[in-house]
matplotlib code that plots the C-alpha trace (Angstrom):
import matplotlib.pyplot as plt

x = [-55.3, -56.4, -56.6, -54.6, -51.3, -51.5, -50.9, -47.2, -46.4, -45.8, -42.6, -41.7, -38.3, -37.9, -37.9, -34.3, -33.6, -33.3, -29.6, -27.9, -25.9, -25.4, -21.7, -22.0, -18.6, -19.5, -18.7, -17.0, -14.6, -14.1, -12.8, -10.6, -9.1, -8.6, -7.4, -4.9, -3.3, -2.4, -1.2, 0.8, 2.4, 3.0, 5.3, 7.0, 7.8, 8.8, 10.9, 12.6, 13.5, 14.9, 16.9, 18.2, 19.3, 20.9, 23.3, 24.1, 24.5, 26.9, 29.3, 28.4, 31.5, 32.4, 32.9, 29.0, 28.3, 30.8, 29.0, 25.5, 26.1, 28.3, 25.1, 24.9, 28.3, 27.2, 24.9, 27.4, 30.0, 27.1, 27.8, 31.3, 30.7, 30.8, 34.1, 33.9, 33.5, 36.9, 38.8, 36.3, 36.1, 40.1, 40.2, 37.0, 38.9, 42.4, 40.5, 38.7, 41.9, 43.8, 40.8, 39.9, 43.9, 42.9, 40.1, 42.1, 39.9, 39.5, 41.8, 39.8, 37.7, 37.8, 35.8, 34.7, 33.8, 31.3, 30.5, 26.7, 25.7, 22.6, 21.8, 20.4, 22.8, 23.4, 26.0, 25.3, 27.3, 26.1, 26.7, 30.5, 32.1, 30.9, 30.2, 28.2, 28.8, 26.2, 27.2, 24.4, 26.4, 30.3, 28.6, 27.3, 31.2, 33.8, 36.7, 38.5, 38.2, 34.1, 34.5, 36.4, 34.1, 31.2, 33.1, 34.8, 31.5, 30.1, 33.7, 32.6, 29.5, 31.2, 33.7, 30.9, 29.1, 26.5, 25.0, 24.9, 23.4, 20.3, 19.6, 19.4, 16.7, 14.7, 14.7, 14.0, 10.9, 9.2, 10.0, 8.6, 5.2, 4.6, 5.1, 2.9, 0.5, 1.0, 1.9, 5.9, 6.5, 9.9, 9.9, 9.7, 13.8, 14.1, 11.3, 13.3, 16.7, 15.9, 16.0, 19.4, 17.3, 16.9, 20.4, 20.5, 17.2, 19.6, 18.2, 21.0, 20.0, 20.7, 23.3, 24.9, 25.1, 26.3, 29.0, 29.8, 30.8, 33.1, 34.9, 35.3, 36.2, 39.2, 40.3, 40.6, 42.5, 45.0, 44.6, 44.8, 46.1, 42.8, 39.0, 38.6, 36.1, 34.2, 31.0, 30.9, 28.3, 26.0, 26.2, 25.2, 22.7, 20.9, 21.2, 19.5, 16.8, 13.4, 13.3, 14.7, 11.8, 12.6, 15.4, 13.3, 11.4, 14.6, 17.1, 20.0, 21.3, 20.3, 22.7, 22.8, 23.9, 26.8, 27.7, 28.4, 30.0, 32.2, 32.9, 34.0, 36.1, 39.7, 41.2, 41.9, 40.1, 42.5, 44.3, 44.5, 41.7, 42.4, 40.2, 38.8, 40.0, 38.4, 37.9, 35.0, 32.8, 33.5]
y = [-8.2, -10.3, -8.0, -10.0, -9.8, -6.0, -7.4, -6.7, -10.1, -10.9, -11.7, -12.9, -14.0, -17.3, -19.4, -19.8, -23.1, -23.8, -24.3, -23.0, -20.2, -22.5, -24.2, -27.1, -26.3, -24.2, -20.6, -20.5, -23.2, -22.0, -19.2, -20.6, -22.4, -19.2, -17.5, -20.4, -20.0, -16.4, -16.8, -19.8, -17.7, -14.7, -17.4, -18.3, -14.8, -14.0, -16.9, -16.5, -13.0, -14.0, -16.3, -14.3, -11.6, -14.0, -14.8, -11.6, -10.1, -12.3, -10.2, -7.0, -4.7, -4.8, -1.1, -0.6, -2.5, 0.5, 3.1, 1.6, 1.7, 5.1, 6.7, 4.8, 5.7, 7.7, 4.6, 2.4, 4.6, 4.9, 1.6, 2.0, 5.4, 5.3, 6.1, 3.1, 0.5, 1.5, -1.4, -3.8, -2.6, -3.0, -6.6, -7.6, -5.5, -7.2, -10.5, -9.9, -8.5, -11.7, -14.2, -12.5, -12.9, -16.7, -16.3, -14.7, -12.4, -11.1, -7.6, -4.3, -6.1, -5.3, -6.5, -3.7, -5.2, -3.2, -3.7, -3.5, -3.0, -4.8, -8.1, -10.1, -13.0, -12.1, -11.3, -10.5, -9.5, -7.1, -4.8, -2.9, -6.2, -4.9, -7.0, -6.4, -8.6, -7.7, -7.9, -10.7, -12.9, -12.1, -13.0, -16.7, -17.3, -18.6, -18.4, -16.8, -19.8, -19.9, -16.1, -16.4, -19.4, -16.9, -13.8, -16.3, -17.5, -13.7, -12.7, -15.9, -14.2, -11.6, -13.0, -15.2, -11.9, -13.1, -9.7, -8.5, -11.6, -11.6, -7.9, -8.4, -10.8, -9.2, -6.0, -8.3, -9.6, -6.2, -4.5, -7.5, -8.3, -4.3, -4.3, -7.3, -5.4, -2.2, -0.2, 0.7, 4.1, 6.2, 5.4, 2.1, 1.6, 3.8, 2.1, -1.4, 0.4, 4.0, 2.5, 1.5, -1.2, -3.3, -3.7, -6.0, -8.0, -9.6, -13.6, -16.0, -19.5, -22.8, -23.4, -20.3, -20.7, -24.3, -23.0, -19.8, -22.4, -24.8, -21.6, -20.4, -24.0, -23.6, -20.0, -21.3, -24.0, -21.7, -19.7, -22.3, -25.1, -27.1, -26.1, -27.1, -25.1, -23.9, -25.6, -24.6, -21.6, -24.3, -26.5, -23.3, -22.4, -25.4, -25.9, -23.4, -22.4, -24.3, -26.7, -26.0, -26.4, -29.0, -28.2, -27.1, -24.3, -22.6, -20.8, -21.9, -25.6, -26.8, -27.1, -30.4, -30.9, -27.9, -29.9, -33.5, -31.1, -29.3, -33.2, -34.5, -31.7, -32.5, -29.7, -31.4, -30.8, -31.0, -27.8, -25.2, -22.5, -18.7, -17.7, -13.8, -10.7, -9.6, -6.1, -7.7, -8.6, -5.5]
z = [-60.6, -57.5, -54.5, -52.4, -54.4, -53.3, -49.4, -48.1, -47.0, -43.5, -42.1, -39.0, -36.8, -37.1, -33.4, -32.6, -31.3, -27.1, -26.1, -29.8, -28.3, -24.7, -23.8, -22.5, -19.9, -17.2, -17.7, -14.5, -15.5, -18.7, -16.8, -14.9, -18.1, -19.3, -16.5, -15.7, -19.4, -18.9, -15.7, -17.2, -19.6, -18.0, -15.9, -18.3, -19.5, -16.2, -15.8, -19.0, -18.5, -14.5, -16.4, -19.2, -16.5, -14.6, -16.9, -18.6, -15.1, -14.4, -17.3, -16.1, -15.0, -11.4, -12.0, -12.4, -8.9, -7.6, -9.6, -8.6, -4.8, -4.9, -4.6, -0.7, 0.1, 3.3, 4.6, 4.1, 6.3, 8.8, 10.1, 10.9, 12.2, 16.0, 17.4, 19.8, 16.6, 15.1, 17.0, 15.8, 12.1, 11.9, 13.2, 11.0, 7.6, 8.4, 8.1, 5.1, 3.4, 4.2, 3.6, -0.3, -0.8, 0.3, -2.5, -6.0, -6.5, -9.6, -10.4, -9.1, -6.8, -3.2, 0.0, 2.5, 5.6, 7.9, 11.5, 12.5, 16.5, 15.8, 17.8, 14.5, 14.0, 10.8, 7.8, 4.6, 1.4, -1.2, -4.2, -4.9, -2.4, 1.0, 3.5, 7.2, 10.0, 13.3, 16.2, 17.0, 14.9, 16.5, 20.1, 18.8, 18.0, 19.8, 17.4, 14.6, 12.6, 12.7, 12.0, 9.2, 7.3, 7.9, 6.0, 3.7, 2.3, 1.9, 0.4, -2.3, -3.3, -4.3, -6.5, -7.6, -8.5, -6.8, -5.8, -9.1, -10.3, -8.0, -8.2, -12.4, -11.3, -9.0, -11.1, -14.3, -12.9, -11.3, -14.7, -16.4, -14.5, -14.7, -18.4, -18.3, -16.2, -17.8, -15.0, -16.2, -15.1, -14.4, -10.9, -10.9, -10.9, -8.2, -6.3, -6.8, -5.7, -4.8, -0.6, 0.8, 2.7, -0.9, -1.0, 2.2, 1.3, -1.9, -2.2, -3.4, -4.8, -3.1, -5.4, -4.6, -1.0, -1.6, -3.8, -1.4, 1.3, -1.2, -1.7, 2.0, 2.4, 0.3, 1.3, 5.4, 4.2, 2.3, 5.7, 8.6, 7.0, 8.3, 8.1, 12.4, 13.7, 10.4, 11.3, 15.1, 14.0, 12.2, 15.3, 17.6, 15.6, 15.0, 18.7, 19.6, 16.6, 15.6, 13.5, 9.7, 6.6, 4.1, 1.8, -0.7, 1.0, 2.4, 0.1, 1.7, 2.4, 5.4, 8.1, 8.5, 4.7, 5.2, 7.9, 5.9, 3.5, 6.0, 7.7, 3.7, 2.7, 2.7, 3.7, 7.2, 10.2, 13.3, 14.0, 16.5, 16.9, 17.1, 19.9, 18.6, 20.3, 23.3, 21.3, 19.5, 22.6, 24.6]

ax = plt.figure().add_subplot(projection="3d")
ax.plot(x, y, z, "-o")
ax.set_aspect("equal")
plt.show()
């Protein structure tokens, strides 16, 4: 036996190749690729569950808006609670009783219209058909008729179930991107809706808004017999406000197109205006 077929052979790694294991994309844009498609579909998720909420909120009970905001019963009597208010919560309940009569509201719904000593020109609808007019609002007005197409237009979101509608969203999309994210906990309802504040942050869609003021439209025609003095708030307001964003960065119409609207309805325009009690400026 030759003595060197007793020597262990001799292995060795072969040289890999320069460049085998190298991408020829940048890893940074690969990245980006990457991060892009989840964010995509996470979108989409997102968006299909707003969607799907929307409509199935539209069918929930009006009982359960009652139930959901009973818990807020006490906030929502704090703002009609100071004595000196009661004259001005009357006239501003008398109005919405005979403006959602205008309406045909569905059977069990009632509006609840609240007075708010605040000077933001504002009015807002929300859950269980109530309804908060400030007081920064009634002093921009100069009749019952401009009044009326402001509470109208709230009252429509309500029959509309408008409320209802865009809290389903909202709460569909933070229970969705923390599932996404993993971060679904207990709380997490009563950090959407636990704070009486969340009920008056409630976002309605263009479309809403555009079909809130058809409606009011209609109901101060079956009240006034004309729709004169609907669009003096619009007027004031542009009138004195900056300049409005294009359409399609602000969630309501702009007032130039509730205007053309207001001008084409044919409801009729001349009639007389009902000037608003002196009980709601003193």
């Amino acid at each position: 036996m030759k003595t060197e077929d007793l020597t262990p052979a001799l292995y060795e790694n072969a040289e890999i190749p320069e460049g085998i294991n190298y991408s020829r994309v940048h890893p940074l844009r690969e990245f980006a690729l990457l991060t892009t498609g989840v964010i995509g579909t996470i979108v989409l998720i997102v968006g299909a569950l707003a969607y799907s909420a929307e409509y199935v909120a539209r069918y929930i009970p009006f009982g359960v808006e009652l139930a959901l905001v009973d818990r807020y019963a006490d906030w929502f009597a704090g703002a009609d609670a100071a004595p000196s208010d009661a004259a001005r919560v009357a006239y501003l309940r008398g109005l919405g009783e005979r403006l959602a009569a205008a309406e045909d509201l569905p059977a069990g719904m009632e509006i609840t219209v609240h007075y708010v000593d605040d000077g933001a020109v504002n009015a807002f609808a929300t859950l269980g058909g109530h309804v908060f007019v400030y007081r920064g609002l009634l002093e921009e007005l100069h009749s019952e008729n401009a009044l009326a197409m402001v509470i109208a237009h709230e009252i429509a979101h309500v029959k509309h179930r408008d409320p209802i509608t865009a809290l389903g969203r909202g709460l569909t999309v933070s229970l969705g991107l923390a599932s996404l994210a993993g971060l679904t906990d207990s709380s997490l309802f009563d950090n959407v809706l636990g704070r009486a504040g969340a009920l008056t942050t409630l976002t309605f869609s263009r479309h809403q808004e555009t079909r809130a003021d058809a409606q009011a439209l209609r109901a101060l025609t079956r009240v006034y017999g004309h729709v004169g003095g609907t669009g003096d708030l619009f007027v004031a307001l542009r009138a004195r406000g900056p300049a409005e964003p294009p359409a399609f960065l602000n969630t309501h119409p702009l007032t130039s197109d509730r205007l053309e609207r207001i001008r084409n309805h044919g409801g009729g325009h001349a009639g007389p205006l009902i000037p608003l009690p002196d009980v709601l400026h003193e």
